[in-house]
C-alpha positions as CSV (number, residue, x, y, z in Angstrom):
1,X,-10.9,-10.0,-31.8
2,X,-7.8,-11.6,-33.6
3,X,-5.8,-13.9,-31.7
4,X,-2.4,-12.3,-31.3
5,X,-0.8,-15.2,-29.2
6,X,-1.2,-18.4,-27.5
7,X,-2.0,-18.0,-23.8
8,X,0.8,-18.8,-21.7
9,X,0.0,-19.2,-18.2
10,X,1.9,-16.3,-16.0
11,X,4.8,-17.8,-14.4
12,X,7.0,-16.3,-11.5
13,X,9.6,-14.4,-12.1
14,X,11.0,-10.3,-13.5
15,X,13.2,-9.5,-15.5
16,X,15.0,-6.4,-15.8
17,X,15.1,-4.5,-19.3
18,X,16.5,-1.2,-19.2
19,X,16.1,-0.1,-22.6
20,X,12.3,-1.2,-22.2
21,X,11.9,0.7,-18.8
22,X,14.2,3.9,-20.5
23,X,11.2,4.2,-22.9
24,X,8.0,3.8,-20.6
25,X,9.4,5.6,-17.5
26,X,6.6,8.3,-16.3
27,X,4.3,9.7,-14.1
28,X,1.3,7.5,-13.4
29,X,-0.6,6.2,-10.3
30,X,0.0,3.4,-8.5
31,X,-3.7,2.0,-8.3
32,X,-3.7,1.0,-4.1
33,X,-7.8,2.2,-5.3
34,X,-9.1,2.7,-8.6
35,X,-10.7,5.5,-9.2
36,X,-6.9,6.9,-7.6
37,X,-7.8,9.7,-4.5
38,X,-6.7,12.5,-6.2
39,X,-10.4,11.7,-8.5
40,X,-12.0,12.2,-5.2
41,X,-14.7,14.7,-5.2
42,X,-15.7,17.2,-2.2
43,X,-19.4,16.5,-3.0
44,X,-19.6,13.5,-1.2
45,X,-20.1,13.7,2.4
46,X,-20.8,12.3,5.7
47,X,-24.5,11.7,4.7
48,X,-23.3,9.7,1.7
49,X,-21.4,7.2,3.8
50,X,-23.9,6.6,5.9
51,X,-25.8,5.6,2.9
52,X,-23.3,3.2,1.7
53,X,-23.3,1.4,4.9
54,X,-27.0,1.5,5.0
55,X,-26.8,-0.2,1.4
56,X,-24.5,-3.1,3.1
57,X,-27.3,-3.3,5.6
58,X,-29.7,-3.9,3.6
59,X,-27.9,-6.4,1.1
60,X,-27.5,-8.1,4.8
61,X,-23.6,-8.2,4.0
62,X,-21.6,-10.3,6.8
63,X,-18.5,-10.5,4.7
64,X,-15.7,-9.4,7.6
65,X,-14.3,-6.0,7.5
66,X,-10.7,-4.8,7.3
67,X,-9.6,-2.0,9.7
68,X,-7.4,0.8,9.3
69,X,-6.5,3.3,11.7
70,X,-4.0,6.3,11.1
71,X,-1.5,7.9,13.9
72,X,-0.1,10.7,12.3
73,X,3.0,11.4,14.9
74,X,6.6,11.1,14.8
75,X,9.4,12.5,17.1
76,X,11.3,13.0,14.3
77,X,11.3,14.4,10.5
78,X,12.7,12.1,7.4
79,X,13.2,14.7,4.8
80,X,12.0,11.8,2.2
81,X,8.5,11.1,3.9
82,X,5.2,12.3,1.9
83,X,3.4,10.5,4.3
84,X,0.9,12.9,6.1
85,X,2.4,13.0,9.6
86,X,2.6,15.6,12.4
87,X,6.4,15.8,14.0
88,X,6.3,16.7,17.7
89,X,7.8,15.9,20.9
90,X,4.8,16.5,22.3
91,X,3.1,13.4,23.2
92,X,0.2,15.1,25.0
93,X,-0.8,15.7,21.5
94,X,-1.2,12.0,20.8
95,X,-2.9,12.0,24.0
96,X,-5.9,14.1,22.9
97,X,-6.0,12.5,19.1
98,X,-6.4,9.1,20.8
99,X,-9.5,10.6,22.8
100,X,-11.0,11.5,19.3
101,X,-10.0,8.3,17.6
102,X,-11.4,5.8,20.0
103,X,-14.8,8.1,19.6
104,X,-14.7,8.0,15.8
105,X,-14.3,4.0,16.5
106,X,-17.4,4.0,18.8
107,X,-19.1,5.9,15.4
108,X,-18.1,3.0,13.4
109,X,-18.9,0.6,15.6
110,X,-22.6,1.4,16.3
111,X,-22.8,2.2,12.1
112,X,-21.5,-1.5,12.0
113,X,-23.3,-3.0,14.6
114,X,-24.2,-6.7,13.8
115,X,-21.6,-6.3,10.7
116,X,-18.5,-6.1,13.0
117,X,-16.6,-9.0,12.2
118,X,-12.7,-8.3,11.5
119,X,-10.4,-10.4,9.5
120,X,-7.4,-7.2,8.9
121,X,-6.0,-4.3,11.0
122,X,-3.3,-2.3,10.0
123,X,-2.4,0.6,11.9
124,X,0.1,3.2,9.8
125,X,0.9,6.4,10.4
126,X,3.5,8.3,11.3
127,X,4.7,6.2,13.9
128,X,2.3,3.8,15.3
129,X,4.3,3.1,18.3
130,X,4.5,7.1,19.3
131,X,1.3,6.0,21.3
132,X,2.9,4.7,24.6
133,X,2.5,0.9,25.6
134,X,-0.6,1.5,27.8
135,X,-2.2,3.5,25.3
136,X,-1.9,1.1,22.5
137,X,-3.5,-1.7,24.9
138,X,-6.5,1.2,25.8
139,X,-6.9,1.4,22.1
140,X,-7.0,-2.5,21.5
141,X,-9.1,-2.6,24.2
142,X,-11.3,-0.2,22.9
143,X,-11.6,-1.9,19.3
144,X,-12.2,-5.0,21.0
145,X,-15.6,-3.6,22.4
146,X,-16.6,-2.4,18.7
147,X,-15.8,-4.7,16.8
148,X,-15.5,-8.6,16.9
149,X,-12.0,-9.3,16.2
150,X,-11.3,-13.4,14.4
151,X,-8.6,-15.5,16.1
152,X,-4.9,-15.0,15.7
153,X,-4.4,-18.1,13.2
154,X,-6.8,-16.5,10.8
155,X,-6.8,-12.8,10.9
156,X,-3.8,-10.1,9.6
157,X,-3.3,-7.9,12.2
158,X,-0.1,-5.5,11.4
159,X,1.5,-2.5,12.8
160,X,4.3,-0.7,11.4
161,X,7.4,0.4,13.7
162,X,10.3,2.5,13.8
163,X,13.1,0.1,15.1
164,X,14.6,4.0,17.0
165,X,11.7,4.6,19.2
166,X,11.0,0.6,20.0
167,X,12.7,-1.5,22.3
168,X,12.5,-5.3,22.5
169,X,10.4,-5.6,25.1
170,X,8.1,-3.2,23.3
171,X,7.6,-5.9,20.3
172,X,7.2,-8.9,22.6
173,X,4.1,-6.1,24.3
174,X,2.8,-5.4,20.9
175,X,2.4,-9.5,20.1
176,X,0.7,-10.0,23.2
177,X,-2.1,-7.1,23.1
178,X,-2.5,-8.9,19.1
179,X,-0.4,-7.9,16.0
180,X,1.0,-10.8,14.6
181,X,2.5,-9.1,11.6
182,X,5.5,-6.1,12.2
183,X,6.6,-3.6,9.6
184,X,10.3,-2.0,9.7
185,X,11.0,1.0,8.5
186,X,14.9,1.0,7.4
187,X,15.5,2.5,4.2
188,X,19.1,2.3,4.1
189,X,21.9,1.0,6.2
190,X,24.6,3.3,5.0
191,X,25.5,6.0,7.6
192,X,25.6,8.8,4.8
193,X,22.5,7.8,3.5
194,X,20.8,8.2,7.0
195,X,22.4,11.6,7.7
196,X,21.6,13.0,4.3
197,X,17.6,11.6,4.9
198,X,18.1,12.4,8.7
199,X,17.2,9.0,9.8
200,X,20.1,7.9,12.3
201,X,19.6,4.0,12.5
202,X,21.8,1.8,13.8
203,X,22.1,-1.5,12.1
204,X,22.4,-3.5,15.5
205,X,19.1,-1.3,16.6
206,X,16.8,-3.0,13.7
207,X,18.8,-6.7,14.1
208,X,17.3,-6.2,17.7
209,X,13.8,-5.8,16.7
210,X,13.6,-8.2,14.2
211,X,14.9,-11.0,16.8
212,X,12.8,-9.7,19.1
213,X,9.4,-9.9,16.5
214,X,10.7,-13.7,15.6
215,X,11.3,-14.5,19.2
216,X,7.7,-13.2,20.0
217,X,6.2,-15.1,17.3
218,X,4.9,-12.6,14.8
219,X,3.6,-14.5,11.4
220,X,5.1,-12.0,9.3
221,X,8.5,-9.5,9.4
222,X,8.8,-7.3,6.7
223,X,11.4,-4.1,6.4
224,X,11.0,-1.4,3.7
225,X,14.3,-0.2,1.7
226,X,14.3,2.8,-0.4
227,X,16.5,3.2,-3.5
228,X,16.8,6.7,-5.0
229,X,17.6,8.1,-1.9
230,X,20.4,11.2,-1.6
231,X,24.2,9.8,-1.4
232,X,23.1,6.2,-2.2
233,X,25.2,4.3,-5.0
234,X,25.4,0.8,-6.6
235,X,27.9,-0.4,-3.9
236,X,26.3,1.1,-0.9
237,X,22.7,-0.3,-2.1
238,X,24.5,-3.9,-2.6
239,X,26.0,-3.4,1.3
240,X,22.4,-2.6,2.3
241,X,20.8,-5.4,0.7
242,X,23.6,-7.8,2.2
243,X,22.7,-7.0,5.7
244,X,18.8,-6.8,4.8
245,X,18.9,-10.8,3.4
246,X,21.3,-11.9,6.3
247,X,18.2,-10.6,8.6
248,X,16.0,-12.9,6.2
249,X,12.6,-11.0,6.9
250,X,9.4,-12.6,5.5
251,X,8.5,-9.7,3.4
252,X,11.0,-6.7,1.6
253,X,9.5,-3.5,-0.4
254,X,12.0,-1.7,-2.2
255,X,10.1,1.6,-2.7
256,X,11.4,4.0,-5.4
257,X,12.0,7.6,-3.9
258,X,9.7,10.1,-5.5
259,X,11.8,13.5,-5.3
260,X,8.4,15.9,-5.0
261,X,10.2,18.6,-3.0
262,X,7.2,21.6,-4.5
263,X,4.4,19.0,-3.3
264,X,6.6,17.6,0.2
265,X,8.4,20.9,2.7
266,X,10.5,18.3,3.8
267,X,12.2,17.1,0.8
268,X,13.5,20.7,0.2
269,X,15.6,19.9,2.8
270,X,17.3,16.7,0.3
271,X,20.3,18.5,-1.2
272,X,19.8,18.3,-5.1
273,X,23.7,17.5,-5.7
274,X,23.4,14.3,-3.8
275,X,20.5,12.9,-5.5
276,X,21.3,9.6,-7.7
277,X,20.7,10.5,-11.8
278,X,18.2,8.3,-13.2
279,X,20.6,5.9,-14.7
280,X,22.0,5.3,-11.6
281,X,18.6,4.8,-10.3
282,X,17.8,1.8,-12.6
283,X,21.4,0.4,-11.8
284,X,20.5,0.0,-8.1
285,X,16.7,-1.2,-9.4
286,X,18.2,-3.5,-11.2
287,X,20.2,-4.7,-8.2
288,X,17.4,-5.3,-5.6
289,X,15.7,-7.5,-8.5
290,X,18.9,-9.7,-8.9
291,X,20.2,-10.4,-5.3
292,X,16.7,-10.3,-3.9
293,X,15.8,-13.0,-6.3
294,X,19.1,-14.7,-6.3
295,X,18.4,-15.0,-2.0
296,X,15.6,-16.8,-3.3
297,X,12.7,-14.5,-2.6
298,X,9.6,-14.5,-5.1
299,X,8.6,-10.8,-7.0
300,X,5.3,-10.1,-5.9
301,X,4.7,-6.9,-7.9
302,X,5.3,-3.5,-7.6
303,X,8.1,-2.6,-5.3
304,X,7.2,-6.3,-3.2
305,X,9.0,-9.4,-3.0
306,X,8.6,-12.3,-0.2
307,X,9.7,-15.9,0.8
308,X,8.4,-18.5,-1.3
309,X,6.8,-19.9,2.0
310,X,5.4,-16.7,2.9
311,X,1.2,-15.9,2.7
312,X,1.3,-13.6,0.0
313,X,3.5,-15.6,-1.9
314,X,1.3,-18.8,-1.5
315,X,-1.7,-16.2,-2.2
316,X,-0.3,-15.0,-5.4
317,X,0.5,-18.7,-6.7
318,X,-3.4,-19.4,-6.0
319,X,-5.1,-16.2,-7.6
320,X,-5.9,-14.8,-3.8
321,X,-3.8,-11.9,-4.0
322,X,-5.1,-8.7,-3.8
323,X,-4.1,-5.2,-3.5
324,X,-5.6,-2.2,-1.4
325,X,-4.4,1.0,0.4
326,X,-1.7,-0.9,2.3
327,X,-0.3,-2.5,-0.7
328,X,-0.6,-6.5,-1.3
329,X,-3.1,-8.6,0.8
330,X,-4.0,-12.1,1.4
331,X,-7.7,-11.6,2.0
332,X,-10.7,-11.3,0.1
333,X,-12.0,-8.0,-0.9
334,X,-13.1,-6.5,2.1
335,X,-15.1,-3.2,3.1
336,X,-12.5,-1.1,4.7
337,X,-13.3,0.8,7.4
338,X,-10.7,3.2,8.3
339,X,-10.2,6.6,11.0
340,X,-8.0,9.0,11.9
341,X,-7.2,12.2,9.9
342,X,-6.4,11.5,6.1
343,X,-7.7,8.2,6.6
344,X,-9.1,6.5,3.5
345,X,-12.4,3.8,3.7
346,X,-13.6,1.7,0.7
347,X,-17.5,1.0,1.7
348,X,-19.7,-1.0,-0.8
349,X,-18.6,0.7,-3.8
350,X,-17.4,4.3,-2.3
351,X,-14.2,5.2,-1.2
352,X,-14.5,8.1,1.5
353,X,-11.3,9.7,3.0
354,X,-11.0,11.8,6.5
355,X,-9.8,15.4,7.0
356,X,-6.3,15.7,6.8
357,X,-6.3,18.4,9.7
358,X,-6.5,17.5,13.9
359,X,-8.5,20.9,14.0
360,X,-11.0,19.9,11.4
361,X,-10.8,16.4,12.8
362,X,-11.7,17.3,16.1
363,X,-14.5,19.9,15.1
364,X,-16.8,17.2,13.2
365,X,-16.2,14.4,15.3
366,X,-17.4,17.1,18.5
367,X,-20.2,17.8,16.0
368,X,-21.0,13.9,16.4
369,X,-20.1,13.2,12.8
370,X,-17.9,11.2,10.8
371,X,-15.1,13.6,9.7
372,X,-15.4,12.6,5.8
373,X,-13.7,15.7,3.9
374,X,-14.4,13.8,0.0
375,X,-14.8,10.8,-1.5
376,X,-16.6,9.3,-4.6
377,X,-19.5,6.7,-5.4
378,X,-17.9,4.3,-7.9
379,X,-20.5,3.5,-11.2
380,X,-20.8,0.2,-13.6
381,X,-17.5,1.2,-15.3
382,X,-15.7,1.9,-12.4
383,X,-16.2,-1.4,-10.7
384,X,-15.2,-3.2,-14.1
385,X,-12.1,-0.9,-13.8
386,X,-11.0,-1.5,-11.0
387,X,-11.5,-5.2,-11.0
388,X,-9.4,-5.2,-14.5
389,X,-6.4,-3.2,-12.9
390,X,-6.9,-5.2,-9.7
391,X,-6.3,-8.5,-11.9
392,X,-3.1,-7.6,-13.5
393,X,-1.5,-6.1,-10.8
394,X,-1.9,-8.9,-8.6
395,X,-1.8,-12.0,-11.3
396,X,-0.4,-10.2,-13.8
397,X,-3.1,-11.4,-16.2
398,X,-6.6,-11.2,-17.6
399,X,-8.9,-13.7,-18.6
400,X,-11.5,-11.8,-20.9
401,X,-14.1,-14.6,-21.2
402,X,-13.8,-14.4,-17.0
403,X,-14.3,-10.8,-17.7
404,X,-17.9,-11.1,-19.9
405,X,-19.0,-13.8,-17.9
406,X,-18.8,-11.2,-14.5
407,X,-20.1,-8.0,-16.5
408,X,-22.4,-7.3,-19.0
409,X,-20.1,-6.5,-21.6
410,X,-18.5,-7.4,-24.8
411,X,-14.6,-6.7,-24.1
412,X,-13.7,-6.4,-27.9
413,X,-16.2,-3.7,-28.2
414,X,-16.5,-2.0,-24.5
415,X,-12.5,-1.8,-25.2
416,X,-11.6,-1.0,-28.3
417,X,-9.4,1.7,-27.5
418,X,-7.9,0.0,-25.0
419,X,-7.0,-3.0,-27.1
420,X,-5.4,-1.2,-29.8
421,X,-3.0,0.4,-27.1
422,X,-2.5,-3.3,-25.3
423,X,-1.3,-4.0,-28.9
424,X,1.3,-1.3,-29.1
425,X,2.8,-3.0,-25.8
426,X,2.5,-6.4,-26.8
427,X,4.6,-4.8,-30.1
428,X,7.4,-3.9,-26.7
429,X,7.4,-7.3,-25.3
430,X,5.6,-5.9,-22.1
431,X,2.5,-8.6,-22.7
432,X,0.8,-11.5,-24.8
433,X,-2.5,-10.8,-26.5
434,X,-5.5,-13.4,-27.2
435,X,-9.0,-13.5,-27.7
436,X,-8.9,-15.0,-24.3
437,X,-5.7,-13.8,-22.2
438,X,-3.8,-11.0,-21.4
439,X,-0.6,-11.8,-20.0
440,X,1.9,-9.4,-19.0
441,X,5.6,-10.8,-19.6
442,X,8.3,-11.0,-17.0
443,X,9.9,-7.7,-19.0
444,X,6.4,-6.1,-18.2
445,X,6.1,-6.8,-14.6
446,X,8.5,-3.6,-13.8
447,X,5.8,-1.6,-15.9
448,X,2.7,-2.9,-14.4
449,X,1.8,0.2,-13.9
450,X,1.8,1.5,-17.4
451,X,-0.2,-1.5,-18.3
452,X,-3.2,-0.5,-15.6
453,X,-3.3,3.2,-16.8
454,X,-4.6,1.8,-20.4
455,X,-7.7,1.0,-18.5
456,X,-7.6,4.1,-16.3
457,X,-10.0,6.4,-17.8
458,X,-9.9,9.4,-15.8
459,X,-6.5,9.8,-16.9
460,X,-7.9,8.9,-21.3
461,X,-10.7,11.0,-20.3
462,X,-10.0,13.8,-17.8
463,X,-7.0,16.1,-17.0
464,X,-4.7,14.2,-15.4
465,X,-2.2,15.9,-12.3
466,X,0.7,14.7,-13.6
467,X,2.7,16.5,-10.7
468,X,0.8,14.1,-8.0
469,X,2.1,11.0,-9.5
470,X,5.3,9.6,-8.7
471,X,7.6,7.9,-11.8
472,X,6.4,4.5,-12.8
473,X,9.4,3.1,-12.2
């Protein structure tokens, strides 16, 4: 392989090309699991699960486990969600799901016994918090007796909350039955942004919560912004982002709105005219990058930045960071065990998701199985794969002797094609190429995920669903 550059190692830091991201901006995946879910295949069932734990078993893994759990309920409908959710004022509903999903815990946790230890929980949804304050503590409770949970000073244990339906006290609760790390969900100050999304949200309402979560001692705050959003602007995004870095959270993601509206009911209710163009778009992009950096916070990747003191940041500077279904993590690879409907698990070398109905849900789990809808057994090239894309969009590089030395492959030859398109970017500025490194550039780190797809080869190989995909950037 010719030596195209000297490595560099990566340093912090984006920068912002428009011209650059003008001519890669498209539809690709954004790699929280390689192979992406919509690879899945119907094929693999409950009985294949229980094979892939049996495999841990065997292999006598006690690695600790990472725990998702999905709550599907809101009170109340943001017409920009794709998140499968269930809107109802009906909280008896969450009162029979929460039967089910402490008895598909009690599944896991005999399947698990002896194997139990827990370093992450994440509960997402929906709202989280739509389960009263008594039945999040049954729930904990009921995790508790499953599964062995580590202490506060070394495990991640995060819920996400919805600073309308929480009150302080609420957060203080929350710390004290064991999350130490709180997501916000704000998207926008601007009160024509939140009428034209129909998220009402007082600014004073989220300051409230995030004093509250510091005052509790949470680890970790982090609040997620939107940009792309209908009625939003350069000078209303720049208002936002004022107020956001005067709260100083921990953590920010500034997620790019995917306008899906024949995928997403809701989004039909987004009035076209107020939608941002795409220019517009990359103005406000650009933006977030420079006052968010300016205030001092370190780019992560992706849509994520932090404080320079923060874990992921201090991960990320020590090649610890990694990525999974919740975004950026601190831990090791971990199995991921994960329930409720929709919910996706990672199991030595599967990915298996749930139904993504509460009828179907509650019919296998009455059944006394797991209610696994699809997933996929990952081969050799799969696992290489993913550890590649998993590399560059944490590190945002490669070392290719690191690479041979872990597989049995030579990388010139297993990716030949692939090199020759890595070339063509390097030709953009969005990387270095050695023998020995690929490094993506701080002009790259926007188009990370352009980057991964070279190595993605269900989409070089297979028919891709372009319309499932939101824009790169």
């Amino acid at each position: 392989m010719t030596a195209f550059a000297a490595h560099v190692p990566a340093v912090a830091g984006v920068e912002f090309d428009a011209a650059l991201i003008g001519k890669f901006r498209q539809q690709g995946p954004r790699y929280t699991s390689y192979p992406t879910a919509d690879r899945f295949v119907e094929t693999f069932k409950y009985r294949d699960y229980l094979q892939a734990v049996a495999g841990l078993r065997t292999r006598g893994n006690r690695k600790p486990l990472s725990l998702y759990l999905h709550i599907p309920f809101c009170e109340s409908i943001c017409y920009y969600c794709a998140c499968n959710k269930i809107v109802t004022k009906k909280h008896e509903k969450a009162a029979l799901y929460l039967t089910y999903l402490k008895r598909e815990i009690e599944m896991q946790g005999q399947l698990f016994a002896d194997m139990n230890q827990v370093e992450q929980l994440h509960l997402g949804g929906g709202t989280p918090t739509y389960f009263t304050d008594a039945q999040m503590a049954g729930l904990m409770t009921h995790l508790r007796r499953w599964f062995k949970f580590a202490p506060d000073a070394i495990g991640e244990y995060s819920i996400e909350v919805d600073p309308r339906t929480v009150t302080p006290e609420r957060v203080h609760s929350l710390r004290v039955q064991g999350f130490n790390r709180i997501s916000l969900g704000v998207q926008d100050f601007d009160p024509e942004v939140q009428k034209a999304v129909n998220r009402i949200q007082p600014e004073a309402q989220t300051l409230a919560i995030i004093e509250a979560a510091r005052a509790a001692g949470y680890r970790s705050v982090s609040i997620d912004l939107i940009y792309g959003l209908p009625k939003q602007n350069v000078m209303t995004m720049a208002q936002t982002l004022a107020k956001v870095i005067a709260a100083s959270p921990d953590r920010i993601a500034i997620y790019n709105y995917a306008h899906m509206p024949h995928l997403f009911k809701s989004q039909r209710r987004i009035h076209e005219e107020d939608m941002p163009s795409g220019a517009a778009k990359l103005d406000m992009l650009a933006l977030c990058i420079r006052r968010l950096t300016d205030a001092g916070y370190v780019y992560i990747g992706m849509d994520h930045f932090a404080r320079p003191t923060d874990d992921l940041a201090i991960a990320q500077q020590q090649g610890r960071l990694h990525r999974n279904f919740q975004g950026y993590s601190t831990h090791a690879e971990r199995d991921l065990v994960s329930c409720g409907v929709s919910a996706i698990s990672a199991v030595s070398g599967t990915y298996s998701q749930n139904v993504k109905t509460l009828e179907a849900y509650y019919e296998h789990i009455d059944n006394n199985e797991l209610p696994i809808a699809r997933g996929i057994r990952l081969g050799m090239d799969d696992l290489l794969r993913r550890s590649i894309i998993g590399q560059l969009m944490c590190n945002f590089e490669l070392s290719i002797p690191a690479v041979e030395e872990a597989w049995p492959i030579n990388f010139a030859e297993y990716f030949a094609p692939e090199l020759a398109q890595l070339q063509a970017l390097a030709e953009d500025g969005l990387l270095t190429l050695s023998s020995d490194w690929c490094s993506v550039t701080p002009r790259g780190r926007l188009l990370i995920r352009n980057i991964c797809m070279v190595f993605d080869r269900y989409l070089n190989h297979v028919p891709a669903h372009p319309l499932r995909y939101s824009k790169t950037i």
